[in-house]
N, C-alpha and C positions, 0 to 999 in steps of 0.2 A: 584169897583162898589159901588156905594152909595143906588141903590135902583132897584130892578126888579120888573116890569107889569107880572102876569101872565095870560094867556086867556087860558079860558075854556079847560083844560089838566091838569085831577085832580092829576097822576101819576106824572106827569114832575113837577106841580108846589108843591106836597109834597116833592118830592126827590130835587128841588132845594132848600125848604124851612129847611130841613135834612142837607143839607149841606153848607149855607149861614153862616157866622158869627152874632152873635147878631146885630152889628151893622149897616147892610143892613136891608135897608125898604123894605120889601115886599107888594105887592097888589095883589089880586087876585080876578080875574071877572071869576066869574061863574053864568049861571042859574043854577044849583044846588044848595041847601043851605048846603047839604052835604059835597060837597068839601071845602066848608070856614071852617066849622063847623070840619072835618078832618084835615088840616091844622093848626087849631087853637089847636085842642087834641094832636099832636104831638110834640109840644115843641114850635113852629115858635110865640113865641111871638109877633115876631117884624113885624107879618103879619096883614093887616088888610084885612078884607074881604066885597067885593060886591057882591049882589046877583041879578044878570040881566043878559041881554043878552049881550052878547060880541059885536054883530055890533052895538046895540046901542047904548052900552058904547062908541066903540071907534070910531061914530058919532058926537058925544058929548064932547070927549074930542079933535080933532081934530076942530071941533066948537069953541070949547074955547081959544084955543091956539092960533087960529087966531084972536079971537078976541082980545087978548093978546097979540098979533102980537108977538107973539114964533111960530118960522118956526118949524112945528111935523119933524121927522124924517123919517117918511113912507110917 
């Protein structure tokens, strides 16, 4: 894996971000600023964090992709 989306599951994307190698990019969309803000205090350097909503997020980037004409996977 080169790189994990995490939505709004602050548990699952810490404990994935615990167990990822440095080398995976992580993202993570939460409305909480909490959960980034966690994520980032526990080592996950290589995490970057968003603070929104997750449908909107992933309106947006489904948006884009097309506009990109990169077929999303969902």
């Amino acid at each position: 894996v080169d790189a994990v989306i995490v939505l709004g599951s602050m548990l699952h994307g810490i404990a994935t971000g615990n167990m990822l190698p440095a080398r995976v990019e992580m993202v993570c969309v939460d409305i909480n600023p909490a959960v980034v803000t966690k994520l980032s205090d526990r080592g996950s350097s290589q995490a970057v964090g968003i603070v929104t909503d997750v449908g909107l997020f992933l309106n947006l980037l489904v948006k884009e992709l097309k506009e990109k004409s990169i077929k999303p996977a969902i």
